[in-house]
C-alpha positions as CSV (number, residue, x, y, z in Angstrom):
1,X,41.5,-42.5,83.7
2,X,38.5,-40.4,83.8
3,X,35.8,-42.2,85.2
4,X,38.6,-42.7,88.4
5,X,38.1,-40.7,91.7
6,X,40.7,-39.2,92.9
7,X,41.2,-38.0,96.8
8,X,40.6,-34.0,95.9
9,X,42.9,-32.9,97.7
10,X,44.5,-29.8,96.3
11,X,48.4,-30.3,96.6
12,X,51.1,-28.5,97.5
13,X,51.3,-24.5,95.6
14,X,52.4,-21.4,96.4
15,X,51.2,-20.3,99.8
16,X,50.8,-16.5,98.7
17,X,48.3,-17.3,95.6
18,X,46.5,-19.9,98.1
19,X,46.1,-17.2,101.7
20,X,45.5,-14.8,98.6
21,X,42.8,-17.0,97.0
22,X,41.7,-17.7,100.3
23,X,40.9,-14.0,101.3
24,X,39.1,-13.1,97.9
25,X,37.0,-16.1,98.0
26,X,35.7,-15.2,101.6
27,X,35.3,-11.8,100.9
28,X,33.4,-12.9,97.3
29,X,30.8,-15.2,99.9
30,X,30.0,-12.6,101.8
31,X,29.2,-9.9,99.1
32,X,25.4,-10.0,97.8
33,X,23.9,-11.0,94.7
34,X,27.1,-11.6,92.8
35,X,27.6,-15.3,90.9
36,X,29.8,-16.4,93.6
37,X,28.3,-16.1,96.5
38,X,25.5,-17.9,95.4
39,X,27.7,-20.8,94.2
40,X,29.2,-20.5,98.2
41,X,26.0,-20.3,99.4
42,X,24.5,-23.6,97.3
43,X,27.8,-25.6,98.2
44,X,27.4,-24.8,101.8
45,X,24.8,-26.4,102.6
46,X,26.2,-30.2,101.3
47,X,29.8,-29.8,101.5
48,X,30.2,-27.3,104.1
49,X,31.9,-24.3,104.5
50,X,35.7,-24.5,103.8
51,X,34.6,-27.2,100.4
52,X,32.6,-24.5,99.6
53,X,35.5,-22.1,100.1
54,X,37.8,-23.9,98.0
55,X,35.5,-24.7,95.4
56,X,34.7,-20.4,95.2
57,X,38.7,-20.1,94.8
58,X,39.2,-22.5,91.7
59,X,35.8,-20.3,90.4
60,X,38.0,-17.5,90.9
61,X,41.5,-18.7,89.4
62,X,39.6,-20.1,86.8
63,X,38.0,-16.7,85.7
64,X,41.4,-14.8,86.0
65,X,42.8,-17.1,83.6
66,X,40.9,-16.7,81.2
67,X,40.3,-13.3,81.4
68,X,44.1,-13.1,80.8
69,X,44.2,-15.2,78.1
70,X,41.6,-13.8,76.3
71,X,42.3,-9.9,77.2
72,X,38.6,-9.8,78.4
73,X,37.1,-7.7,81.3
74,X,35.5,-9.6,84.0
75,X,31.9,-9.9,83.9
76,X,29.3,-11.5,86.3
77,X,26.8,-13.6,85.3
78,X,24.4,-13.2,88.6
79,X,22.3,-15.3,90.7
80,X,20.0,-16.0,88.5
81,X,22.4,-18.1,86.3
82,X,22.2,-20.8,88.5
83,X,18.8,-21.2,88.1
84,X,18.7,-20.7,84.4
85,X,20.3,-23.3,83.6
């Protein structure tokens, strides 16, 4: 059902795409005015920092799907698209 909450726990995958994952999302919070790290940086502050982490590497497998599924570059849309919308 869709209205049902589940426990969000991720489940067991493969370990090298997850310490992998892992690594690029840290090094995406720390990098400066990219779309990332200011989703890291707004998810820190209520979930704290590894929900934040984990929620930056879904951002991130997310994008590299469909960037390989549509045969598209990667592009960022900034800080500022937070606020836009």
């Amino acid at each position: 059902m869709a209205w049902k909450n589940d426990s969000g726990s991720t489940g067991a995958g493969n370990n090298w795409l997850r310490s992998a994952l892992f690594q690029a999302a840290n090094a995406a919070a720390r990098c400066k005015n990219t779309y990332l790290s200011a989703i890291y940086h707004c998810l820190v502050v209520c979930r704290g920092r590894d929900q934040a982490i984990i929620a930056v590497q879904a951002r991130i497998l997310s994008a590299v799907y469909h960037m390989l599924s549509q045969q598209q570059p990667c592009y960022d849309p900034g800080v500022s698209y937070l606020d836009e919308r």
